[in-house]
C-alpha positions as MATLAB code, in Angstrom:
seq = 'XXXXXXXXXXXXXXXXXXXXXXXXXXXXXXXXXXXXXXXXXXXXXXXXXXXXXXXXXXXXXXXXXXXXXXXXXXXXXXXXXXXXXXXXXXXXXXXXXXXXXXXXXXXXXXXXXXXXXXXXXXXXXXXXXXXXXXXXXXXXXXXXXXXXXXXXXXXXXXXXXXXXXXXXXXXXXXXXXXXXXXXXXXXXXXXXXXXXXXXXXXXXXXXXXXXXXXXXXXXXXXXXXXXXXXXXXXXXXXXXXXXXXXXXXXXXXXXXXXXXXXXXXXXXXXXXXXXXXXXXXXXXXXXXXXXXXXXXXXXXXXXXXXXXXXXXXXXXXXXXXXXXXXXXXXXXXXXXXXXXXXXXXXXXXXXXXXXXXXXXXXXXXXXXXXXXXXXXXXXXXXXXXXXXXXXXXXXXXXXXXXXXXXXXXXXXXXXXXXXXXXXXXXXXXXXXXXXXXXXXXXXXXXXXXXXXXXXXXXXXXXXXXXXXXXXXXXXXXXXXXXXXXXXXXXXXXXXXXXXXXXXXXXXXXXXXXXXXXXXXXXXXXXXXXXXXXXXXXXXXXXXXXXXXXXXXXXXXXXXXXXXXXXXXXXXXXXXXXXXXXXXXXXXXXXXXXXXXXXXXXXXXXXXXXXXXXXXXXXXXXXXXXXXXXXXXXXXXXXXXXXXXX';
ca = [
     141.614   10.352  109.349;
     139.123   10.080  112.578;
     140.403   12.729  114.739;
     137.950   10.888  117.453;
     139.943    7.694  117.395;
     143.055   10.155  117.584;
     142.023   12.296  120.508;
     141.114    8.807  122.452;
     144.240    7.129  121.700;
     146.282   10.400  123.349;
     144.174   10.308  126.431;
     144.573    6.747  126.814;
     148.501    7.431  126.808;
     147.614   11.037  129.131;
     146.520    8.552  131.617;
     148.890    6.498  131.364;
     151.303    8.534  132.369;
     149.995   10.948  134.534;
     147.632    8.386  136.759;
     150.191    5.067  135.409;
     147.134    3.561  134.759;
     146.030    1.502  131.204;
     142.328    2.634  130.558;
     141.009    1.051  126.909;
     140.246    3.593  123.962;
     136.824    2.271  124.103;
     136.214    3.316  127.264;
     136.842    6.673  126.728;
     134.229    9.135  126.468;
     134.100   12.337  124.055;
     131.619   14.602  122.676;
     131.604   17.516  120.075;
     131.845   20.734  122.219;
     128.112   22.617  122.669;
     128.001   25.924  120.689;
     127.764   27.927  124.098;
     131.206   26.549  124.937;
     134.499   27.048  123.052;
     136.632   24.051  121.017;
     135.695   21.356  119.120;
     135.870   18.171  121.125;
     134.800   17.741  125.481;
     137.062   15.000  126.683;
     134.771   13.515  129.600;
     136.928   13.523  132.943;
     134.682   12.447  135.488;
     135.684    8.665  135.022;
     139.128    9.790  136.175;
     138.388   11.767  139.387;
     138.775    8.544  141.773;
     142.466    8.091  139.632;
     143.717   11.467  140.384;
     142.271   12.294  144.042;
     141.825   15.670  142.319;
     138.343   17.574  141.030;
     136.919   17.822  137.553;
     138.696   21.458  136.759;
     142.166   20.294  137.981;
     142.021   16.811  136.779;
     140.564   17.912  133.097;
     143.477   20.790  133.404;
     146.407   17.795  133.573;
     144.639   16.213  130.821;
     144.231   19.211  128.616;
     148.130   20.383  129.401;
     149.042   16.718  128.492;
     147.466   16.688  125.147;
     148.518   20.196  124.161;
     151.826   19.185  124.689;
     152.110   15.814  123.116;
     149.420   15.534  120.557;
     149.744   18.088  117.353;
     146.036   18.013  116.404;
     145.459   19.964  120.023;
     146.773   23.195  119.709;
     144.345   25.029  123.099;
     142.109   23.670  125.396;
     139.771   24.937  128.370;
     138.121   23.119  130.968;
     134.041   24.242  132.456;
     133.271   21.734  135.645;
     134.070   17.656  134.130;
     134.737   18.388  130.362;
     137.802   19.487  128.875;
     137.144   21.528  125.741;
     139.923   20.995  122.834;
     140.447   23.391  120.205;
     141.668   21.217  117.041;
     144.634   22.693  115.237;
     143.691   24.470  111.828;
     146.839   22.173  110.257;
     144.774   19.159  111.163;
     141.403   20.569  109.315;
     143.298   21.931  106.294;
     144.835   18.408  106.339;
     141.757   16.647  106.722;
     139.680   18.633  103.842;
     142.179   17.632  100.845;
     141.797   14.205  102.198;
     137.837   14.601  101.815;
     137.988   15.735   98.461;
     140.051   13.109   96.955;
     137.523   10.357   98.765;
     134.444    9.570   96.979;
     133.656    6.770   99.305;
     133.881    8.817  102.138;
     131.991    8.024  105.255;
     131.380    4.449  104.392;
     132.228    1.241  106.244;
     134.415   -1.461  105.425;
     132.866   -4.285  104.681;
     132.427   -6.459  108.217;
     130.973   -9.875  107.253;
     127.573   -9.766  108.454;
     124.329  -10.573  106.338;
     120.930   -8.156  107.017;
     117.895   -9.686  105.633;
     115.951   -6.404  105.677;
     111.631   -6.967  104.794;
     109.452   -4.054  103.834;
     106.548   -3.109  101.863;
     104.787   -6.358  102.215;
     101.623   -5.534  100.740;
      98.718   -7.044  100.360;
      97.241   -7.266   96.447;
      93.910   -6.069   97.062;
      93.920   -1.973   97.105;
      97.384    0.248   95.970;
     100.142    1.287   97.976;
      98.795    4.440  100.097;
     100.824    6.922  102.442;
     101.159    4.294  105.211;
     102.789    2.005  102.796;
     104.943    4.625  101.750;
     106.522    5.825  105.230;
     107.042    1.800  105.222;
     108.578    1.834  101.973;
     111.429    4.884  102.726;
     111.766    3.110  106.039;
     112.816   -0.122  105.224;
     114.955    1.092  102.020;
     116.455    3.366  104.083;
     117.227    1.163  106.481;
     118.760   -1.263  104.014;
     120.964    1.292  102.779;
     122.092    2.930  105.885;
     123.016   -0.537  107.023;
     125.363   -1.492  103.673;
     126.906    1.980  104.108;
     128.253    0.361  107.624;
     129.358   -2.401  106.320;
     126.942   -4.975  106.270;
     125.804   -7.071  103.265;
     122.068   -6.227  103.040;
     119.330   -7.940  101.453;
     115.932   -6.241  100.556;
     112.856   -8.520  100.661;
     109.357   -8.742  100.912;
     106.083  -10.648  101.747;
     103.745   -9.748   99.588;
     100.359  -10.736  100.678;
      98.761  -12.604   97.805;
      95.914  -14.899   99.166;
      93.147  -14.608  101.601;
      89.613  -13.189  102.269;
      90.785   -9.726  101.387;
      91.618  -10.536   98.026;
      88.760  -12.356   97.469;
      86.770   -9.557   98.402;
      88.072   -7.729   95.180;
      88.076  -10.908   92.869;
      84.405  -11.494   94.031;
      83.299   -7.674   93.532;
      84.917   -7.747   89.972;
      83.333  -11.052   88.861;
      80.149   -9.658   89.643;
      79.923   -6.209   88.933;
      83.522   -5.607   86.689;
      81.860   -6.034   83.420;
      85.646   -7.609   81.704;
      86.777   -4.514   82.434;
      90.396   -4.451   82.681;
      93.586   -1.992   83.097;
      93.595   -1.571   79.339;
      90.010   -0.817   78.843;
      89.412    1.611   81.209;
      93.125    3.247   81.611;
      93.417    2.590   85.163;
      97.050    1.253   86.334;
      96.507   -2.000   87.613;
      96.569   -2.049   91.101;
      93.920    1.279   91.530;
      91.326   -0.946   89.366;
      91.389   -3.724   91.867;
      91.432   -1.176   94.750;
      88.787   -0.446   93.379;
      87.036   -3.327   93.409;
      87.986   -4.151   96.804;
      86.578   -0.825   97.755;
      83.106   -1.409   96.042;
      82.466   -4.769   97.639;
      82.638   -2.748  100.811;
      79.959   -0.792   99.860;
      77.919   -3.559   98.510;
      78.224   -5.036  101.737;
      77.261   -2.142  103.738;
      74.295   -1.981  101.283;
      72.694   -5.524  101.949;
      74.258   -4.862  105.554;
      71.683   -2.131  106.589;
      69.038   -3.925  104.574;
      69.121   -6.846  106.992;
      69.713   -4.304  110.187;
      65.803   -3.812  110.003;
      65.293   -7.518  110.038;
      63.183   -8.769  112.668;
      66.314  -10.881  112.867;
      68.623   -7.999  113.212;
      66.128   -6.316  116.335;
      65.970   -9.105  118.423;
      70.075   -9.380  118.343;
      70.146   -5.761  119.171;
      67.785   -6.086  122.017;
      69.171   -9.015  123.218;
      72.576   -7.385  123.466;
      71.347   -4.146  125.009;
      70.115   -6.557  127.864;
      73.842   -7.204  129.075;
      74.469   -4.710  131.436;
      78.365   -5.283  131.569;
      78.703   -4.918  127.914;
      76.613   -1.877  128.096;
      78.329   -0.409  130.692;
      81.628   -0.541  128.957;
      80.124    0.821  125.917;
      78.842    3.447  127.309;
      81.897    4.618  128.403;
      83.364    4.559  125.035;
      80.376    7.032  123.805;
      80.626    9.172  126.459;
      84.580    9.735  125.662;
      83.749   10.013  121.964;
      80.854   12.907  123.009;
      83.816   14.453  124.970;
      86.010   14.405  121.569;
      82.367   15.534  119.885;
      80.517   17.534  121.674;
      77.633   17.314  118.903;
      77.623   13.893  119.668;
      74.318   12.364  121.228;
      74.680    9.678  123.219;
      71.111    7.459  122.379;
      69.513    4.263  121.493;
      70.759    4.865  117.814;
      74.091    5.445  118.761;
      74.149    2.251  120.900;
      72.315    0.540  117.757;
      74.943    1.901  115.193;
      77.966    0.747  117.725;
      76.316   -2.658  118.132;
      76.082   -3.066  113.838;
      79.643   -1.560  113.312;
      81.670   -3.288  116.160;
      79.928   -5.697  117.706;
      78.144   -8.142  115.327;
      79.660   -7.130  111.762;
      81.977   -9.864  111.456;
      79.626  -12.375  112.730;
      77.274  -11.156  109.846;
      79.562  -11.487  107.431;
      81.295  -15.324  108.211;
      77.301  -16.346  108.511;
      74.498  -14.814  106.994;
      75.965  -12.347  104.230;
      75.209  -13.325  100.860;
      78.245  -11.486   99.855;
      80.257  -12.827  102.429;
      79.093  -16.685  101.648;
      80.449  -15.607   98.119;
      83.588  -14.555   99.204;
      84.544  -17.519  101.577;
      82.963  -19.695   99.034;
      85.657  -18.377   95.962;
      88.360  -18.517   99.222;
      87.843  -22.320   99.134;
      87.907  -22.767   95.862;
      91.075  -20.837   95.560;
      92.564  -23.176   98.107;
      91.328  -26.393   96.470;
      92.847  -25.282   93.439;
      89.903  -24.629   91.073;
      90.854  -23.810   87.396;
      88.734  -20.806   87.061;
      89.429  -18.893   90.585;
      93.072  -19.823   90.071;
      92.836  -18.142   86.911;
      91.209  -14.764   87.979;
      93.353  -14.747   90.871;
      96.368  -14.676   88.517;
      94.786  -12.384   86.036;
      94.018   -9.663   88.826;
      97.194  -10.677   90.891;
      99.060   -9.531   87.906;
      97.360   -6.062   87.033;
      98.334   -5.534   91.039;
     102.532   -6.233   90.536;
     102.112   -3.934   87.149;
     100.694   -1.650   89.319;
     103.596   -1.743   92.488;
     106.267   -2.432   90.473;
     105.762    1.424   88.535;
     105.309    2.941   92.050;
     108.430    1.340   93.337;
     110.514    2.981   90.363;
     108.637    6.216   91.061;
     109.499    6.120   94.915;
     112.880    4.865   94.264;
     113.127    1.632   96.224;
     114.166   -1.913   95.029;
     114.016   -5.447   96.165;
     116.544   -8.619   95.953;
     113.915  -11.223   96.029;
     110.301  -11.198   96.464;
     108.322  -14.138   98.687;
     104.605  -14.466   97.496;
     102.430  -15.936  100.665;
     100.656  -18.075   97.972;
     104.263  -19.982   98.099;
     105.001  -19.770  101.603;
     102.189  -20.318  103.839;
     102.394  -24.240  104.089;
     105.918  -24.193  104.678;
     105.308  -23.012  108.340;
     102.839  -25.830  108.691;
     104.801  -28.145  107.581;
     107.869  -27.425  109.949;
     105.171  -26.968  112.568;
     104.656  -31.117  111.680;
     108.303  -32.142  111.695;
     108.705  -30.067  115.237;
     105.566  -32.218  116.906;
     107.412  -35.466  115.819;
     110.568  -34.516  116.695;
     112.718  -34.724  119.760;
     113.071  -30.981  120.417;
     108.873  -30.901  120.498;
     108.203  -27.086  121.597;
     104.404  -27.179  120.020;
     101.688  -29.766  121.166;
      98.180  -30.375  120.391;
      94.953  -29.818  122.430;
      91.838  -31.606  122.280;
      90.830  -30.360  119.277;
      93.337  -31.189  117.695;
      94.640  -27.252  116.931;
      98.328  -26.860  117.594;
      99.742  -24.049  119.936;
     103.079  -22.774  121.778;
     103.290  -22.168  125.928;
     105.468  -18.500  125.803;
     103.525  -18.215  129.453;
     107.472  -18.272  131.000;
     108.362  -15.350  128.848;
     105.057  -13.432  129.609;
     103.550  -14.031  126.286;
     100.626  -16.272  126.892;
      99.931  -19.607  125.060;
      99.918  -18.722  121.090;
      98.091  -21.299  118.262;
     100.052  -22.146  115.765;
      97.899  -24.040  113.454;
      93.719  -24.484  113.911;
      92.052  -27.322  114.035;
      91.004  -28.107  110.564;
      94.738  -27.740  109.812;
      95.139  -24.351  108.446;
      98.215  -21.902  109.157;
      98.332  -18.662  111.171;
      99.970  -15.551  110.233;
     102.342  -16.402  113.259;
     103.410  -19.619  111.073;
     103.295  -18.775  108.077;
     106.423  -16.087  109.457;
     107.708  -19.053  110.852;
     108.160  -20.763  107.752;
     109.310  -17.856  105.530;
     111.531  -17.134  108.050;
     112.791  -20.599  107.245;
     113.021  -19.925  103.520;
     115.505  -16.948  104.381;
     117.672  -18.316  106.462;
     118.519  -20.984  103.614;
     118.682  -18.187  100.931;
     120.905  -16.293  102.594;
     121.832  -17.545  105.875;
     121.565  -14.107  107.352;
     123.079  -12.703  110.612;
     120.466  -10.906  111.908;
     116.597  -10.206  110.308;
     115.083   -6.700  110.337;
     111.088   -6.327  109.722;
     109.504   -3.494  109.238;
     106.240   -2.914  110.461;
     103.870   -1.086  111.772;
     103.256   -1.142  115.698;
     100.373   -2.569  116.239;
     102.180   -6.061  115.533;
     104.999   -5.768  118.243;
     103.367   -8.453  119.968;
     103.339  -10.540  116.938;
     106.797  -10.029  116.320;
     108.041  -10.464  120.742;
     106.249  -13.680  119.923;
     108.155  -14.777  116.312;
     111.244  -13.842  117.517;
     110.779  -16.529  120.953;
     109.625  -19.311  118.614;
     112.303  -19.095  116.423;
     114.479  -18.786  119.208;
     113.273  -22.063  120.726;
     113.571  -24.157  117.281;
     117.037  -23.262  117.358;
     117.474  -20.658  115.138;
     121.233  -18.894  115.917;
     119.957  -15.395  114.224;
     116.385  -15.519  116.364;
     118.026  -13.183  119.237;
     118.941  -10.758  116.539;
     115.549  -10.223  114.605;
     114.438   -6.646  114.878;
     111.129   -5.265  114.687;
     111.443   -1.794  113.284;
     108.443   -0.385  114.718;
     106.647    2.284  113.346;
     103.943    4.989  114.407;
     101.129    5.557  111.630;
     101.108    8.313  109.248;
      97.987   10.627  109.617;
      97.209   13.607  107.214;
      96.509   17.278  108.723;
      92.341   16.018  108.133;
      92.983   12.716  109.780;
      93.088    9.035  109.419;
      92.611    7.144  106.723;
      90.286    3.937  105.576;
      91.086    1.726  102.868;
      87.776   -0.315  102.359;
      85.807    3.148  103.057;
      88.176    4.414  100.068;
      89.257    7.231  102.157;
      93.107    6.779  101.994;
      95.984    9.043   99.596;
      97.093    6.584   97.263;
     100.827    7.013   97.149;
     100.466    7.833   93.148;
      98.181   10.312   93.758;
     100.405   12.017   96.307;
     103.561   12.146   94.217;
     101.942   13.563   91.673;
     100.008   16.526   93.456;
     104.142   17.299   95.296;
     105.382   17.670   91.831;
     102.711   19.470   90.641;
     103.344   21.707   94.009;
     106.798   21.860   93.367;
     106.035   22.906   89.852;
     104.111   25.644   90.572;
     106.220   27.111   93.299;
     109.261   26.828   90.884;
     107.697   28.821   88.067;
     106.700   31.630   90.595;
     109.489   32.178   91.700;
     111.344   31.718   87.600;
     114.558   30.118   89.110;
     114.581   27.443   86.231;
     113.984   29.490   83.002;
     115.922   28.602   79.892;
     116.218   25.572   80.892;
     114.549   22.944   78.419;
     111.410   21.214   79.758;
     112.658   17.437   80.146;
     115.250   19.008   82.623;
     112.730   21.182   84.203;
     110.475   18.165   85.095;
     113.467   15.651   86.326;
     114.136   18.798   88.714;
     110.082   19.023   89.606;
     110.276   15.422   90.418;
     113.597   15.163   92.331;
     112.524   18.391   94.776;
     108.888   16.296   95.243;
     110.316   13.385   96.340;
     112.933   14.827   98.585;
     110.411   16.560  100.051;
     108.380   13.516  100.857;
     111.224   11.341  101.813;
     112.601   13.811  104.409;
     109.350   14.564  105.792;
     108.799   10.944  106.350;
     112.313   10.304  107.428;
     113.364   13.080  109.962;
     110.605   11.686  112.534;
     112.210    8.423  114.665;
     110.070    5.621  113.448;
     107.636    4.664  116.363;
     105.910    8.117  116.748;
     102.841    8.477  114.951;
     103.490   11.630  112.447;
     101.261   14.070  110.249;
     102.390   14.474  106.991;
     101.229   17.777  105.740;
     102.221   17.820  101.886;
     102.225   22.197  101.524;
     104.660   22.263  104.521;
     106.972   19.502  103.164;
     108.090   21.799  100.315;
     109.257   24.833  102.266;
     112.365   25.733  101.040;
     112.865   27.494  104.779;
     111.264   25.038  106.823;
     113.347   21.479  108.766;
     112.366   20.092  104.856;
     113.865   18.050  101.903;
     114.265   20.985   99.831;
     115.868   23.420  102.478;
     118.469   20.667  102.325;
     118.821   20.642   98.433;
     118.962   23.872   97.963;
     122.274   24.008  100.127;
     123.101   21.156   97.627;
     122.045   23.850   94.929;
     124.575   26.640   96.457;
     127.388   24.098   96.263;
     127.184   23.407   92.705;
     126.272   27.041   92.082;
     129.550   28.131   93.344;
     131.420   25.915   90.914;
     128.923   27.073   88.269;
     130.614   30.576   88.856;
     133.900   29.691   89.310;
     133.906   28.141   85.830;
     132.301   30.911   84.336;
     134.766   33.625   85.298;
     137.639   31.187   84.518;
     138.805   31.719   88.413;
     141.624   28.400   88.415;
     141.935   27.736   91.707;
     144.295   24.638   91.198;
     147.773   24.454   92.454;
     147.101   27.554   94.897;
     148.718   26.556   98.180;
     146.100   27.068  101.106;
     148.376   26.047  103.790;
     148.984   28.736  106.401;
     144.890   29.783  105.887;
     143.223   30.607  109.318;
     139.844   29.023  109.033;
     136.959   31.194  110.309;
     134.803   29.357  112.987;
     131.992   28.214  110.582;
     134.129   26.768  108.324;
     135.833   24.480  111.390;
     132.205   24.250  111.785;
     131.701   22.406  108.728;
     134.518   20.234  108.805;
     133.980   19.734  112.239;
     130.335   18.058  111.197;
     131.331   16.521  107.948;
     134.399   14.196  109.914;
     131.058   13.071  112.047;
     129.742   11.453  109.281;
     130.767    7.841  109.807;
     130.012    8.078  112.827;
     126.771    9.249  112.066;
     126.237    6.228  110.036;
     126.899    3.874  112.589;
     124.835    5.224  114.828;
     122.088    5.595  112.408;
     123.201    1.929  111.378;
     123.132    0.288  115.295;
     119.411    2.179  116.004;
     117.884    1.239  112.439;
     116.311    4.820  112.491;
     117.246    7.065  109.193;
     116.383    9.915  111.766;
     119.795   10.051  112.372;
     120.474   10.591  108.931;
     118.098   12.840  108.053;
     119.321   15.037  111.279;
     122.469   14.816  110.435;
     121.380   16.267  106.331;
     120.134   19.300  108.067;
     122.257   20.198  110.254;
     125.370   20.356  107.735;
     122.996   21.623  105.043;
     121.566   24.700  107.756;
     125.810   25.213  108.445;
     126.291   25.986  104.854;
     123.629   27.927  104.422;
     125.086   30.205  107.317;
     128.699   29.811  105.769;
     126.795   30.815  102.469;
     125.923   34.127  104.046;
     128.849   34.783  106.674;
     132.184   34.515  103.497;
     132.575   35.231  100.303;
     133.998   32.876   98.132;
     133.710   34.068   94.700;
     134.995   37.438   95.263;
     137.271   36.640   97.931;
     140.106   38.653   97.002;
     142.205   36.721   98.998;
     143.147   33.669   96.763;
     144.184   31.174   99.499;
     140.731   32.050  100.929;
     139.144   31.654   97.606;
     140.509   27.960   96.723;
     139.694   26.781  100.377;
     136.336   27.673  100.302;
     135.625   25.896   97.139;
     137.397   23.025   97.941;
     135.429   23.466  101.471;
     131.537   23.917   99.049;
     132.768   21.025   96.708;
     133.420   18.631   99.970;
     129.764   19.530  101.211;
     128.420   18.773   98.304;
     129.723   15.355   98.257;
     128.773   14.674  101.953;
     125.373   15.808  101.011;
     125.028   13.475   98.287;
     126.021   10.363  100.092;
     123.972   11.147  102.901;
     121.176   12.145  100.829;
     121.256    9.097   98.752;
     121.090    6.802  102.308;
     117.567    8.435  102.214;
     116.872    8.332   98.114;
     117.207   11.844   97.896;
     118.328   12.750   94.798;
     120.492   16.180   95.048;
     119.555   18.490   92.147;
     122.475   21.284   90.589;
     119.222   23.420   90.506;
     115.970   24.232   91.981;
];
C-alpha cells in the first residue's frame, strides 16, 4: 500500500481535470512535510504555475480542494508559498499498520532481473585484516545486501591478493628468522603470525637500511641530491608546511637527510643494493618459475592467512559467493591483452620496447601500460582479465568495486578499457569510493605495525560493552552464554553503525568509547529502541493483557504515532534510494531516525497501562511493527537486534 504512488496517481487525474492536461506519475514531485509545517505529504506545485496562469497559493489551493474531495486517503490540506501540505486520513494509517504486521517481507523489492557482481575485502595475505579493511568489509556487504533487498540478484566476491613482493616480504622474514614456528606452536591465529612476519622484515630492513645510510656510498647520494636546487626547493616547502603542523619541528640538514632516506631513495635501495631486498625479489622469481620449495611455503603460509580471514569474516558477519585468488588470475589479463593486439578490434599496441599500453588521451586519461616489457601484467590487467572471469561466471548487469579512493583513477581507467573491448556492462561498473578510517590518535601503518587489527578491535567493543552492561545490571539472571551473545551483538552494532552512518568517500574517525553510547547517533541507541519493542510484548505477556480481536478502528492516532507510520511506509523507498546511491548511509539514517521516533513515542503514550483498550492494542500492534522494520533494516547493515541490552 504506497500511499506515494497513491497521492501521485490523484494529482495526475487533479490535473487532468482542472488544467485538461495528461502530466506522467513520474513526473510528479512529493516530499514528506518538514516538522515546522503541518500534514504528512508537500505536493510540489511549481511545475504547474505556467498550466494554471495562477500563483503557487491559489494553484496548490485547486489542487489541495481537488484531492480532498476525490481521494479518501486526504482528509485536510494547507498550502505555505509552492507546496501543498496533505494531512493523510487516520482510516488510511490504521489500514496501513494491520497490513504491516501481517508482512514479514515488508519493504523489499520484487525481484527485477538484474545481476550485481559486488567485490570487497580483497586483501592481500601478508598482514590481518585491520580497521581499514573493516569499513571495506561492512561497505561492500552492505552494499550487497541493500542491493538484493531492491531486487537485484547480487553476487559477493573478492580478489584476494595472493602473490607479489609483499608476500614475499613475510615468506622471506619467516624462512629466516621464524624458527618452524607455526600457528599451532605459538597460538597465534594464522594470519597475525604472518603479519607478523611481514612486519619484522620491515624492521630488518630499516636495520641494514641505516647501517648503509653512513656509507661513504650513502653520503655522496645525499650530497649529490642536495645539489639540485629544484628538488630542494620543493622539498623545502614540504618541511616548512610540516614545521607549520609541528611547530617543534626543525627544519635542518638532518631533516633534509632523513626526507632524502625515507622518500627519495628507499625504493631504489631496496630493488638494488639491499641484501634483504635481493632476497625477496630473488624468492619472487622463484615463486613465479614455479620452484617446489617457494611454492610450498607460499602455500603453507597462504593457508595459515585464509584460517586466519575466514574466522574474522564469521566474527564480522560478512560472506562471499566465490573467491578469485590473483595467483589464478593474473595471466588471464595478459593473455586477452595478446588476442586484442592480433585482433581486428586492436585498442592496445606496442612501443619500442616492446611494453604494451592503451591511448585514453581522448577521454583525458593519458596513455596507460598494460603489460611491461619483459612481459609481465599490471594491476590494470590483471582487473582486466578477472573482470573477464566474471562476466562468464555470472554474466552480470552491472559490477560494483569497492575501494578505497586513492584508486579512482585506476578504476576511470578499467572501466574505459573494458568499455572499448566491448564489454555491454563496462558503462555500468561502479567504483564505490571510500574515505580512510583514522582513529582519534591518527593514522595507521601496517609495515611499521602501527595499525588496530580488526580482531583486536572487536574484542576490546565487547569487552566495553561488557563492562558498561554490568554497571549498569540490566542483564542479571540471565545465564552467561546469553549474556555474552548480547555483549557481542551490542559490539558489533556499535561498530557497524559507526562505520556505516558516514557516506562512503569522507574520510571518518572511528572513536571506539563513543560508538557505544547508548544516547549518542550510535548502534546501540538504535537497539535499545529495538529493546523497548520487545520489552513491551515482554509485559504484555506477563500481565496476560490479550489484545487480540479488540477492534481499533475509530482510534484517533496522536501525531507521533502518524509519525511512525508515516516513516516506516518510507522504507522501500528508502531502500531504493539507498540501493541507486550504493551508500548504506541511507540506511543507517533511516535506523535512527525511526529508532529516535520511538524512543519519543516511548516517552510521550502509555501503552501498557493505557486504560483505553483500543489505545492499548494499537500501540502494540504499532511497537511490534517497529520492531520488525528495525530488524530488516538493521540486518541490511548486519546488525543483529537484541530482545535485551
Amino acid at each position: 500500500m504506497n500511499i506515494e504512488q497513491l497521492i501521485k496517481e490523484n494529482v495526475v487525474k487533479a490535473i487532468q481535470a482542472i488544467y485538461n492536461t495528461a502530466v506522467e506519475a513520474d513526473n510528479v514531485q512529493i516530499n514528506s512535510t518538514p516538522k515546522n509545517f503541518e500534514g504528512n505529504y508537500s505536493v510540489v506545485v511549481f511545475p504547474y504555475l505556467k498550466l494554471s496562469g495562477k500563483g503557487p497559493e491559489d494553484t496548490g489551493r485547486a489542487i489541495g480542494e481537488y484531492l480532498k474531495e476525490h481521494c479518501d486517503e486526504v482528509v485536510d490540506f494547507n498550502v505555505v508559498k509552492g507546496f501543498c501540505n496533505l494531512h493523510i486520513s487516520d482510516v488510511f494509517w490504521r489500514r496501513f499498520l494491520k497490513s504491516l504486521t501481517l508482512d514479514s517481507n515488508y519493504g523489499m523489492g520484487k525481484p527485477n532481473g538484474q545481476t550485481v557482481v559486488v567485490e570487497y575485502s580483497s586483501p592481500n595475505t601478508n598482514k590481518p585484516l585491520h580497521l581499514g579493511h573493516i569499513r571495506n568489509n561492512l561497505l561492500g556487504y552492505a552494499a550487497a545486501e541493500i542491493l538484493k533487498a531492491a531486487g537485484y540478484n547480487v553476487k559477493k566476491v573478492q580478489i584476494i591478493n595472493d602473490r607479489g613482493i609483499h608476500i614475499c616480504k613475510s615468506m622471506l622474514a619467516w624462512q629466516l628468522f621464524g624458527n618452524g614456528e607455526t600457528p599451532e606452536s605459538s597460538g597465534i591465529k594464522g594470519d597475525h603470525l604472518v603479519g607478523k612476519y611481514y612486519v619484522l622484515f620491515e624492521q630488518k630492513f630499516q636495520e641494514e637500511y641505516k647501517i648503509w645510510q653512513k656509507s661513504e656510498a650513502a653520503n655522496a647520494l645525499l650530497t649529490e641530491w642536495l645539489g639540485k636546487e629544484k628538488d630542494i626547493a620543493k622539498v623545502k616547502k614540504e618541511l616548512e608546511k610540516k614545521q607549520k603542523d609541528n611547530p617543534e619541528f626543525i627544519i635542518n640538514d638532518a631533516a633534509y637527510a632523513a626526507y632524502f632516506f625515507k622518500e627519495v631513495y628507499k625504493n631504489t635501495y631496496f630493488n638494488a643494493y639491499s641484501e634483504l631486498g635481493i632476497e625477496a625479489k630473488t624468492m619472487l622469481q622463484k615463486w613465479e618459475a614455479g620452484d617446489a620449495d617457494t611454492v610450498a611455503l607460499w602455500t603453507m603460509m597462504n593457508q595459515w592467512v585464509y584460517d586466519g580471514f575466514a574466522i574474522t569474516y564469521k566474527n564480522l558477519g560478512v560472506d562471499f559467493d566465490k573467491l578469485y585468488f590473483e595467483s589464478q588470475t593474473y595471466l588471464s589479463g595478459k593473455q586477452l591483452v595478446e588476442e586484442n593486439l592480433n585482433s581486428t578490434n586492436q585498442i592496445f599496441f606496442k612501443k619500442e620496447d616492446g611494453s604494451v599500453w592503451i591511448d585514453l588521451t581522448d577521454v583525458k586519461l593519458d596513455e596507460k601500460v598494460v603489460l611491461r616489457n619483459d612481459g609481465t601484467s599490471m594491476y590494470i590487467t590483471q582487473d582486466m582479465g578477472t573482470a573477464q572471469l566474471r562476466y562468464q561466471d555470472f554474466n552480470m548487469d552491472r559490477m560494483v568495486y569497492v575501494v578505497g579512493n586513492e584508486q579512482e583513477y585506476h578504476f576511470k581507467v578499467l572501466f574505459e578499457i573494458l568499455h572499448r573491448l566491448g564489454h555491454t556492462y563496462a558503462k555500468k561498473c561502479y567504483h564505490l569510493s571510500y574515505g580512510m578510517v583514522e582513529l582519534p590518535e591518527g593514522k595507521m601503518k601496517s609495515r611499521e605495525g602501527t595499525v588496530v587489527d580488526a580482531d583486536d578491535l572487536i574484542v576490546e567493543l565487547v569487552n566495553d560493552v561488557k563492562e558498561a552492561s554490568e554497571e549498569r545490571s540490566t542483564l542479571e539472571g540471565l545465564p552467561d552464554e546469553e549474556k555474552t551473545s548480547i555483549w557481542r551483538n551490542v559490539a558489533l552494532g556499535a561498530l557497524k553503525f559507526y562505520i556505516l552512518k558516514v557516506e562512503p568517500k569522507k574520510g571518518m574517525v572511528f572513536d571506539p568509547k563513543q560508538s557505544i553510547d547508548l544516547q549518542g547517533h550510535t548502534g546501540p541507541y538504535i537497539q535499545n529502541a529495538y529493546v523497548r519493542t520487545q520489552s513491551v510484548q515482554r509485559a504484555f505477556a506477563q500481565k496476560q493483557i490479550v489484545t487480540e480481536g479488540v477492534d481499533y478502528s475509530e482510534y484517533q492516532l496522536q501525531g507521533i504515532e502518524r509519525e511512525l507510520l508515516l516513516q516506516m511506509q518510507q522504507f522501500p523507498a528508502s531502500i531504493q534510494k539507498a540501493a541507486e546511491g550504493y551508500n548504506p548511509g541511507e540506511i543507517a539514517n533511516y535506523l535512527y531516525d525511526l529508532g529516535k521516533t520511538f524512543h519519543q513515542f516511548w516517552n510521550i503514550v502509555k501503552i501498557l497501562d493505557e486504560i483505553d483498550m483500543p489505545a492499548s492494542a494499537f500501540r502494540l500492534d504499532l511497537s511490534k511493527a517497529v520492531a520488525m522494520v528495525l530488524k530488516s533494516a538493521g540486518k541490511l547493515l548486519g546488525m543483529e537486534m537484541p530482545a535485551r541490552m
